[in-house]
C-alpha positions in Angstrom: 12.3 20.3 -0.2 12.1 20.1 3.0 9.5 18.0 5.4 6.6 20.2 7.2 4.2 19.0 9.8 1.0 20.9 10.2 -2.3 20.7 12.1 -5.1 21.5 9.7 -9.0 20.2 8.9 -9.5 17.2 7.9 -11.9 18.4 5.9 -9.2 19.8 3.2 -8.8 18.5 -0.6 -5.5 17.0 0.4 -7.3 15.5 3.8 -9.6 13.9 1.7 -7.3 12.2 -0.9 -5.1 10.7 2.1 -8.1 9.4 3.7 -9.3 8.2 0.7 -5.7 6.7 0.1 -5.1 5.1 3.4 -8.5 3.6 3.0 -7.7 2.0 -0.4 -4.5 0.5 1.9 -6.3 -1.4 4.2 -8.6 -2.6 1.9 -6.3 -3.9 -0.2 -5.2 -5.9 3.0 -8.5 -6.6 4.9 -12.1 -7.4 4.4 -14.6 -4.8 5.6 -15.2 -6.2 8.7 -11.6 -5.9 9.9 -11.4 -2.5 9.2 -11.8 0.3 11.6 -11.8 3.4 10.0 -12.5 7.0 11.0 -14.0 9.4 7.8 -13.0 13.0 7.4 -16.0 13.6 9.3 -15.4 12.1 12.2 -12.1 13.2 12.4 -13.2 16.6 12.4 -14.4 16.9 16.0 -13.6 19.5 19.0 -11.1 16.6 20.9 -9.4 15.6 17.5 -6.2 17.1 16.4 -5.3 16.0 12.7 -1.5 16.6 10.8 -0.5 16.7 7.7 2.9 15.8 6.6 4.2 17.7 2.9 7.7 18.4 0.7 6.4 22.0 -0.8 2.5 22.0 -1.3 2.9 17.8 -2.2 0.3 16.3 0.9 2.3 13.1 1.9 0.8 11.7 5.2 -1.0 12.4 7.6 -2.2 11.5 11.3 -4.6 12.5 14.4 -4.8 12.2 17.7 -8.0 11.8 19.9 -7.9 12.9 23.1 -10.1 10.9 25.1 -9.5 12.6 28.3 -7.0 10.1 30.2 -5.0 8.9 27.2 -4.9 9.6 23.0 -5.6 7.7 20.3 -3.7 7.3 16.9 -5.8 7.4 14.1 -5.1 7.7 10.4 -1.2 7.3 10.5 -0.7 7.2 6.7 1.9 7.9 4.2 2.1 8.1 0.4 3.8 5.1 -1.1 6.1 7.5 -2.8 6.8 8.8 0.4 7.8 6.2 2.7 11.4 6.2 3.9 11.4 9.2 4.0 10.7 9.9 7.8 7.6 11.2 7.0 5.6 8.7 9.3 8.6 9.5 12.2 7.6 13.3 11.5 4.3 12.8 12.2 4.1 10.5 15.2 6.6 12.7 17.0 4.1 15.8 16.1 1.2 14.0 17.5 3.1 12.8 20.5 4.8 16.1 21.1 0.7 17.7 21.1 -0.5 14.4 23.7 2.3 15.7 26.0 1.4 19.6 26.0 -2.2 18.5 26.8 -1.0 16.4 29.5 -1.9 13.0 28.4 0.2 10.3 30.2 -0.1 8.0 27.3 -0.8 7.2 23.4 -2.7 4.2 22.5 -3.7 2.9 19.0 -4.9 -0.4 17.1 -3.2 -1.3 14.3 -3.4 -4.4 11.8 -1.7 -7.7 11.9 -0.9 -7.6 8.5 0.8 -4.5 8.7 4.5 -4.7 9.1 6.1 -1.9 8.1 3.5 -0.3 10.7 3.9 -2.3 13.9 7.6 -2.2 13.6 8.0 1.6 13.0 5.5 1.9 16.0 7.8 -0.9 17.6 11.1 1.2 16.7 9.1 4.5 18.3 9.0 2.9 21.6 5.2 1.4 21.7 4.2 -1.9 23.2 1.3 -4.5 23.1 -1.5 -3.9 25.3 -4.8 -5.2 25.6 -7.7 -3.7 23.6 -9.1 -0.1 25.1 -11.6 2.2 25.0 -14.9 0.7 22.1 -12.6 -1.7 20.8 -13.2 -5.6 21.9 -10.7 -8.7 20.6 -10.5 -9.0 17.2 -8.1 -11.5 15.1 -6.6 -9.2 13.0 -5.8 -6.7 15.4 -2.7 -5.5 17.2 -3.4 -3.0 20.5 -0.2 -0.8 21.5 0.9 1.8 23.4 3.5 4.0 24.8 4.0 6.2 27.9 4.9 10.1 27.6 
């Protein structure tokens, strides 16, 4: 089947269980205090856009973007382990990057985890770079700051 990208609460079933899975991720990486998550709740706010990715009615990913006024945020970027290499993750940045453009936001910034590879080099492969930390977020050890210009 093929791959569709749609914006949609996070506040959904199918929200909720990739939430719930991409939380289970980084825990299984990372102690609680070098994890900075977002909940469904928070992610459901007037200046947060969230995608999810599915083959059919199967949820395989998701993503959102914050607009924080002068740049966005990545948050969330998660797919299924049954769904990875499949472009899903691809699918879904270029969604959220195609949106940051349309609402005129010159740039996309996230944080990301040291220990997360397969993360920092699709990000790498997608044209984003290190930076220093923004907005809330101070130095931390285990994290990686990156972003890319529209």
């Amino acid at each position: 089947m093929p791959l569709t990208i749609t914006a949609e609460s996070p506040q959904t079933q199918d929200a909720h269980d990739l939430i719930a899975g991409s939380e289970q991720a980084l825990r299984a990486v990372y102690s609680a205090d070098e994890c900075f998550t977002f909940t469904a709740r928070e992610l459901d706010a007037p200046n947060i856009t969230f995608w999810v990715a599915r083959s059919g009615t199967t949820p395989l990913g998701c993503v959102a973007l914050v607009d924080c006024g002068t740049y966005g945020e990545v948050k969330r970027l998660f797919v299924t382990p049954n769904a990875r290499g499949t472009g899903a993750a691809h699918a879904l940045m270029s969604a959220l990057e195609t949106h940051a453009t349309a609402l005129g936001l010159p740039s996309v910034k996230l944080e990301t985890g040291d220990k997360l590879v397969a993360a920092v080099k699709l990000y790498h492969k997608l044209g984003y770079r290190e930076c220093g930390p923004f907005g809330a977020y101070g130095l931390h050890p285990a994290s990686l700051f990156m972003a890319k210009t529209l």
